[in-house]
C-alpha positions as CSV (number, residue, x, y, z in Angstrom):
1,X,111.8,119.2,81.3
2,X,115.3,117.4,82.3
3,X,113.7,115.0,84.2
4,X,111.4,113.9,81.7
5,X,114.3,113.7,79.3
6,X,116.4,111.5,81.6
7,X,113.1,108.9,82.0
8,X,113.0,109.1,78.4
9,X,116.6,107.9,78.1
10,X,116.0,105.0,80.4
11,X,112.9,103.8,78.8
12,X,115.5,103.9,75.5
13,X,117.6,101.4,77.5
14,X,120.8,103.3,78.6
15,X,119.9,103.4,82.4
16,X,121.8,106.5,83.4
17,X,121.5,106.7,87.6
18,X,120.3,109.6,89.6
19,X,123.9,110.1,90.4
20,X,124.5,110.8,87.4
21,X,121.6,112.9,86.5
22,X,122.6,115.0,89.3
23,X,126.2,115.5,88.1
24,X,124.3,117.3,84.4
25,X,122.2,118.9,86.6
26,X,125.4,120.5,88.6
27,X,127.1,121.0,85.5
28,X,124.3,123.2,84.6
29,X,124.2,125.4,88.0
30,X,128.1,125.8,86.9
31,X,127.1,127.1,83.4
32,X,129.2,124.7,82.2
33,X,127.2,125.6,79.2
34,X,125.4,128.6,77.8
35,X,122.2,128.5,75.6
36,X,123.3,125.9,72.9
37,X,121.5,122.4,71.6
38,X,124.6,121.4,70.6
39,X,126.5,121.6,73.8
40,X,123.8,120.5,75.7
41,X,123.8,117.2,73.8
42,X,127.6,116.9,74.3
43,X,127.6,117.2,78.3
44,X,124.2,114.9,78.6
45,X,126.3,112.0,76.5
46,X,128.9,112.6,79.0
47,X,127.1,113.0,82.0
48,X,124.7,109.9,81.5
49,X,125.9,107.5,78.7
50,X,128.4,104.9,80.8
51,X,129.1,102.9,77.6
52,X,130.0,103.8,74.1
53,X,128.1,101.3,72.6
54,X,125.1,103.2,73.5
55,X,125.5,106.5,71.9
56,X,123.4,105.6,68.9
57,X,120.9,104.9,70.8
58,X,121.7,107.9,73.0
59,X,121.7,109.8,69.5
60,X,117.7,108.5,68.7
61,X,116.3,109.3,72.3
62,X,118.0,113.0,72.0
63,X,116.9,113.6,68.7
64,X,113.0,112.1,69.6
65,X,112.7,114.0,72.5
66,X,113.9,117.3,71.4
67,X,112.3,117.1,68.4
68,X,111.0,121.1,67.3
69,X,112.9,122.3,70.0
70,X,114.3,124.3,67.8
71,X,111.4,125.4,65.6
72,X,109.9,126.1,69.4
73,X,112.9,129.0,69.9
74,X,112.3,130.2,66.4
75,X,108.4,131.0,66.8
76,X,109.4,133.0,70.0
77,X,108.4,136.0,67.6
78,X,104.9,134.7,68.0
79,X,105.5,135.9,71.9
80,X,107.2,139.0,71.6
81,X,105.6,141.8,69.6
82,X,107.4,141.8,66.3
83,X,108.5,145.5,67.1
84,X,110.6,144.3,70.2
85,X,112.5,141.7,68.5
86,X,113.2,143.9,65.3
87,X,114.5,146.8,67.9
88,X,117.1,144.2,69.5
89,X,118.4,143.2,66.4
90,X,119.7,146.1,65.0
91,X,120.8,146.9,68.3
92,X,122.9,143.6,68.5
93,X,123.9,143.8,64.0
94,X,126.7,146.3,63.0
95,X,126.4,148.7,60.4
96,X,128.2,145.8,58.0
97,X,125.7,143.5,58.8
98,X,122.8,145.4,58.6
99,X,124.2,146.4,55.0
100,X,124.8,142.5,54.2
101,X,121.2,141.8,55.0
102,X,119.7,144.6,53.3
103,X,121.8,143.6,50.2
104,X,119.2,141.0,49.2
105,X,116.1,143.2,50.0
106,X,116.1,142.9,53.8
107,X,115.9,139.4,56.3
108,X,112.2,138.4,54.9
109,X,113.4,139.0,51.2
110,X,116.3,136.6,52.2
111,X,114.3,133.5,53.4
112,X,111.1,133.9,51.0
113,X,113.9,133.6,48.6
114,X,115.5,130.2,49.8
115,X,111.6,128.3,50.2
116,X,111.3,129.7,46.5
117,X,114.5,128.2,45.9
118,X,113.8,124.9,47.3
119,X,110.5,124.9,46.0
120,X,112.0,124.9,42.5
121,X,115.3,122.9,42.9
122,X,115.1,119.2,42.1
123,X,118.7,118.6,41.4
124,X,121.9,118.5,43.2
125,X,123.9,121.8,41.9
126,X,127.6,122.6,41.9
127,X,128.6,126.0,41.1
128,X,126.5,128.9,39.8
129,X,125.1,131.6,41.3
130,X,121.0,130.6,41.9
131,X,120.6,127.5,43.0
132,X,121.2,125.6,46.4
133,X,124.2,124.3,46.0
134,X,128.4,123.9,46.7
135,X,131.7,126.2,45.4
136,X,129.1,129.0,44.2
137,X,128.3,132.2,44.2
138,X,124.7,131.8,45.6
139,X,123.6,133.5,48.4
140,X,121.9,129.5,49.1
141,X,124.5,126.3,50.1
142,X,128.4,125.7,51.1
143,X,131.9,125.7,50.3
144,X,131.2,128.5,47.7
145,X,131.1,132.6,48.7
146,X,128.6,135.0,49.4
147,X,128.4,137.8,51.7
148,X,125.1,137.6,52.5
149,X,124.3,133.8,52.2
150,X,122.7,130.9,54.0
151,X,125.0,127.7,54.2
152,X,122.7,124.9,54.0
153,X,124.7,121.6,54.5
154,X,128.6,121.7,54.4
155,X,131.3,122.7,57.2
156,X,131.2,126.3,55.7
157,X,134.2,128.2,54.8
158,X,134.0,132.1,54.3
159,X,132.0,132.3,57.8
160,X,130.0,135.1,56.1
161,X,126.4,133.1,56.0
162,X,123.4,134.9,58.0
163,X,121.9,131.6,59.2
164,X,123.7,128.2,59.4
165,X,121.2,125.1,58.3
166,X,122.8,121.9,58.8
167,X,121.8,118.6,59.3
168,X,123.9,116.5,62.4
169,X,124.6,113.0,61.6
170,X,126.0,110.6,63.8
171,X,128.0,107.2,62.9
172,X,126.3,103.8,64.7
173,X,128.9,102.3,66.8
174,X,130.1,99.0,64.9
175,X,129.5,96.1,68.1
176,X,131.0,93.5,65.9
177,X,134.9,94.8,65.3
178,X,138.0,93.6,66.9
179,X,138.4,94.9,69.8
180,X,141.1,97.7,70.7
181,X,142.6,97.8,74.3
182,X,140.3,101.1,75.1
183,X,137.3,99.4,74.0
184,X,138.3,95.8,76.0
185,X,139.1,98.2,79.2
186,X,135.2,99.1,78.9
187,X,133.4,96.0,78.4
188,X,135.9,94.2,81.6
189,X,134.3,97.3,83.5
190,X,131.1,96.1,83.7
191,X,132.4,92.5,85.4
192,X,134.1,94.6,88.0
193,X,132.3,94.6,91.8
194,X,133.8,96.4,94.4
195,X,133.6,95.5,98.2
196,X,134.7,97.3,101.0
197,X,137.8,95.7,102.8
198,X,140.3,96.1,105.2
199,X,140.8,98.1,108.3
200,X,138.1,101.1,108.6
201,X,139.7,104.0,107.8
202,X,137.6,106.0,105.4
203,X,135.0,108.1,107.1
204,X,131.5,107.0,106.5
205,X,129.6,110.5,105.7
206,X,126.0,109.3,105.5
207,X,126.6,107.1,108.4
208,X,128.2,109.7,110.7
209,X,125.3,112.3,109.7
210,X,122.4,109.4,111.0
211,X,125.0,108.5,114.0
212,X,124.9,112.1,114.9
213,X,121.1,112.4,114.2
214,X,120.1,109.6,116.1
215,X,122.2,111.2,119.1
216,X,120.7,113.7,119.1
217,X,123.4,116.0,117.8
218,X,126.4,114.8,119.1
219,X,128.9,114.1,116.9
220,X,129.4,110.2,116.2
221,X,131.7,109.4,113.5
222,X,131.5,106.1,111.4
223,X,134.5,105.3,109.7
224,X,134.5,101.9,106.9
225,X,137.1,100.2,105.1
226,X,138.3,101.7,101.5
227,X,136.5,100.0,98.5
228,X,138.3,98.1,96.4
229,X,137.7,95.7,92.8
230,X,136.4,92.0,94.3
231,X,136.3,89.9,91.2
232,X,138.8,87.8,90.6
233,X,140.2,86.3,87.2
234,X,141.8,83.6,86.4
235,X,142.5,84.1,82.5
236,X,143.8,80.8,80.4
237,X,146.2,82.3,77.0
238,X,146.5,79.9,74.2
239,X,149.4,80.8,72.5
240,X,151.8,79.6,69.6
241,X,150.6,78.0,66.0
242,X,146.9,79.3,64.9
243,X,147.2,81.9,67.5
244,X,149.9,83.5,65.9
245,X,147.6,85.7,63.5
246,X,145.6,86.8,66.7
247,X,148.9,88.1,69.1
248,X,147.8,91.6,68.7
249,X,144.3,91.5,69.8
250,X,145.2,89.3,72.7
251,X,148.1,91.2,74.2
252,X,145.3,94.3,73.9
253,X,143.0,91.9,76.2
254,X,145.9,90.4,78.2
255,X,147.1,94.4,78.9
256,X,143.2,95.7,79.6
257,X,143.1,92.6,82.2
258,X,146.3,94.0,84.1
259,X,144.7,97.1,84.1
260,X,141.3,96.3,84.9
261,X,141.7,93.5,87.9
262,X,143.3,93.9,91.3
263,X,143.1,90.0,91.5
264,X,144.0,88.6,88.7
265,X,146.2,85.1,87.8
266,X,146.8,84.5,84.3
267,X,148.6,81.2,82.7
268,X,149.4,79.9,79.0
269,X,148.5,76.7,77.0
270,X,148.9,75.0,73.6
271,X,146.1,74.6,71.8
272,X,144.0,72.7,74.9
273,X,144.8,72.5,78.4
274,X,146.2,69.3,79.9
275,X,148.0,68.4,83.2
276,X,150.2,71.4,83.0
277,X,150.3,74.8,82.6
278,X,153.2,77.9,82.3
279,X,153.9,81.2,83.1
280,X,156.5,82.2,81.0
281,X,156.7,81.1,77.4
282,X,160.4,81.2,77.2
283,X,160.7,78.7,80.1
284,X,157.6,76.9,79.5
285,X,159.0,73.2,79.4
286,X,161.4,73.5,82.3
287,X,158.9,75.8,84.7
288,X,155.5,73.7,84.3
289,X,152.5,74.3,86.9
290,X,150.6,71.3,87.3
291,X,146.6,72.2,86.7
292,X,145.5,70.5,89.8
293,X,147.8,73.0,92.1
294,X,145.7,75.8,90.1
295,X,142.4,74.1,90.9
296,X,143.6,73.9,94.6
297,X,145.1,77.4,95.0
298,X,142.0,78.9,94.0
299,X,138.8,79.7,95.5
300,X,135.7,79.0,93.2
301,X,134.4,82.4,92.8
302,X,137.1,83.1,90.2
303,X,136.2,83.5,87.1
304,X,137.8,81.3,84.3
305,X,138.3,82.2,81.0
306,X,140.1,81.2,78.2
307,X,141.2,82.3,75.1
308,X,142.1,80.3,72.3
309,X,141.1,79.6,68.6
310,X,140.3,76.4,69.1
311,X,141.7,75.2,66.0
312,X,143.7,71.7,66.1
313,X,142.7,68.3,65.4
314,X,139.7,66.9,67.2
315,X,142.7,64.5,68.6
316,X,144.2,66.9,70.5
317,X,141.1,66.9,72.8
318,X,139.4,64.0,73.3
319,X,142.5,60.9,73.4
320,X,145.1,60.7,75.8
321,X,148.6,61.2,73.9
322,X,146.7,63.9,71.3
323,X,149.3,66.8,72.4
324,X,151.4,67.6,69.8
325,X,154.0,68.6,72.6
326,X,154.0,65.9,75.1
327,X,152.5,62.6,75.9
328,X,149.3,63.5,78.1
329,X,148.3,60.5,79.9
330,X,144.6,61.8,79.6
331,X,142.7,63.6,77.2
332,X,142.6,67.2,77.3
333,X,138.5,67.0,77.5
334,X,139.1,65.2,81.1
335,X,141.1,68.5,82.0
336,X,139.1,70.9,81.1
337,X,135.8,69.2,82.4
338,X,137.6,69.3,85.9
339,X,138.3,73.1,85.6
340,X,134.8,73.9,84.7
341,X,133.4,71.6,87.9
342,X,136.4,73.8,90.1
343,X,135.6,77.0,88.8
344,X,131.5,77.2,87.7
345,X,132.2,80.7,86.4
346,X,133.6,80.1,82.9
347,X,133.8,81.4,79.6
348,X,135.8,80.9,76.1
349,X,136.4,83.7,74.0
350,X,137.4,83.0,70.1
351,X,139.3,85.0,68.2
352,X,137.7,83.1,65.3
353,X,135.2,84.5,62.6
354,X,132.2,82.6,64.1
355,X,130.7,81.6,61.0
356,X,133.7,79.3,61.1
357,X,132.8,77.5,64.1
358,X,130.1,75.4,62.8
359,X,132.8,74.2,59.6
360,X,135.5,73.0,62.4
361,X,135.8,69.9,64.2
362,X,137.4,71.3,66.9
363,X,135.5,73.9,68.0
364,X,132.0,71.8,67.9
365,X,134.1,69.6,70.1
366,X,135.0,72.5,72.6
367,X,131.7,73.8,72.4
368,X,130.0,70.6,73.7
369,X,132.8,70.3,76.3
370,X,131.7,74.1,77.3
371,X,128.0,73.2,77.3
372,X,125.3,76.1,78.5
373,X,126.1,78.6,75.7
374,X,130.3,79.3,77.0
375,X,131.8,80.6,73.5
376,X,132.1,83.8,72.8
377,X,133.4,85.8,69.3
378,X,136.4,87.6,70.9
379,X,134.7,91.5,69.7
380,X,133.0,93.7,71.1
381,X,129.3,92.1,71.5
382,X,131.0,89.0,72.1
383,X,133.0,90.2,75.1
384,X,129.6,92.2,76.2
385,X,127.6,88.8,76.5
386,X,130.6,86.9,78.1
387,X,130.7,89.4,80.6
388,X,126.5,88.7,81.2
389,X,127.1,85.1,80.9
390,X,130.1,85.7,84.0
391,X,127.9,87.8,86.2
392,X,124.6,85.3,86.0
């Protein structure tokens, strides 16, 4: 039954892994959990969903594939002579209970009296003491009081309901927000790639059991080198002016990047790159790095990206002397074309609405300089397709 659920989940898109189908499975053997839906659903999510984006989608396989799983458990009568199950529950029900139920003429006066209820119902009620509804009396609805009710809806209250009916709703993940440094931390996960390096020190279990296989039983141990984060970053900051409004979310991205990236180098630029670049904004026209020692410090597999708005006159980009800082001697769409021939790799990310894009000069401008589909809306779907765009 598991297994068919976890195929169902991958034909729904979410590609959990057998290591991780494993791990639910193990939770299971621990009894992690006991006989509940609910908590079922809560350990799979956790066990198999990798990204939070996916839980609605998590949320439609569950609820398609369990689907009567419930009404299954509730015609187990159907199984087990009536007389059996009747016998365990007044074993299990105190004398209170019993009472509570009898109070409305027994457990099949109860429910033939909520279908007739529902039957008859076609308005939303609020009070009372007959009809399904909230703050009442009726033994039928929520938030109200009876002793011998069924809560239908609601978060309850008085705790005192025979049966709980409820419906579970869940809340779509929103992929076009700002981002928040949690949700940046995820998305930079899936660019990680880790690589084994350095001296071999870690013992190699599945190679030491085939060593020892192979000879014939003697013990040969295989050691390998500690696995550690491979990509490597180089992240360009536009700051000052425009960017002003957008501080926040980029120190959220700047801080996920520290976090996220073993081999990271990150510099800062006005509004477009040019010859020079800085590391510290407070000494940023005394303590200038020229680009070309970035281009030659740097291997090619780093991956560039830059984040900026954009958002300047056309000028600034394509003549030489268009910085409103300095004289540049060429234009900043020289510079950037050479970063993007050094490092193939290469993405923007705009912390501009990008229904704005096709109303500014600018950005059209950056955008043919980018070529091959480069921008991205700094959110959360935007930062999930730069990361693609980065790994293809």
């Amino acid at each position: 039954m598991l297994f068919g659920f976890f195929l169902t989940l991958r034909a729904a898109g979410l590609k959990p892994g057998m290591g991780e189908f494993l791990a639910l499975l193990d939770a299971m053997r621990q009894h992690v959990i006991m006989f509940s839906l609910e908590d079922f659903y809560v350990l799979a999510r956790t066990a198999l969903v990798k990204d939070e984006t996916q839980y609605d989608r998590y949320d439609r396989a569950f609820a398609a594939y369990f689907k009567g799983v419930d009404q299954a458990f509730a015609s187990i009568d159907k199984l087990i002579p009536e007389e059996w199950l009747r016998a365990e529950a007044m074993r299990l029900l105190s004398e209170e209970d019993k009472a509570k139920i009898e109070a409305l003429g027994g457990w099949d006066k109860l429910m033939e009296t909520l279908r007739q209820r529902l039957e008859e119902q076609k308005d939303r009620h609020q009070g009372g003491s007959k009809w399904v509804g909230t703050g009442g009396t009726s033994p039928f609805g929520n938030s109200g009081f009876n002793p011998e009710g069924v809560r239908i809806g609601g978060t309850g209250g008085q705790k005192k309901a025979v049966k709980v009916w409820e419906k579970r709703e869940y809340r779509n993940l929103d992929d076009t927000v700002e981002l928040g440094t949690r949700n940046i931390k995820i998305a930079l996960r899936k660019l990680r790639r880790f690589a084994r390096e350095g001296a071999p020190d870690i013992l190699d279990l599945d190679g030491t059991i085939e060593g020892t296989a192979r000879n014939a039983g003697w013990l040969d141990l295989r050691m390998m080198p500690e696995r550690h984060n491979a990509v490597k970053v180089l992240l360009f900051l536009d700051v000052g002016g425009s960017m002003d409004p957008h501080v926040k979310v980029c120190e959220e991205l700047f801080s996920a990047c520290k976090t996220e990236f073993k081999h990271l180098e990150y510099f800062y630029f006005h509004n477009f790159v040019y010859e020079s670049v800085w590391k510290d904004n407070r000494r940023r026209h005394a303590e200038r790095i020229p680009l070309f020692d970035v281009m030659h410090r740097y291997t090619p597999d780093y991956k560039l990206i830059f984040v900026g708005d954009s958002t300047m006159s056309p000028y600034e980009i394509l003549y030489p002397g268009g910085s409103v800082e300095h004289w540049n001697e060429e234009p900043g769409a020289v510079w950037i074309k050479r970063l993007l021939d050094t490092f193939p790799r290469a993405v923007w990310l705009n912390p501009e609405a990008e229904q704005r894009w096709e109303h500014t000069a600018s950005i059209q401008a950056t955008l043919e300089l980018l070529g091959d589909n480069r921008m991205f809306p700094l959110t959360l779907a935007g930062l999930d397709k730069a990361i693609r765009r980065l790994t293809h």
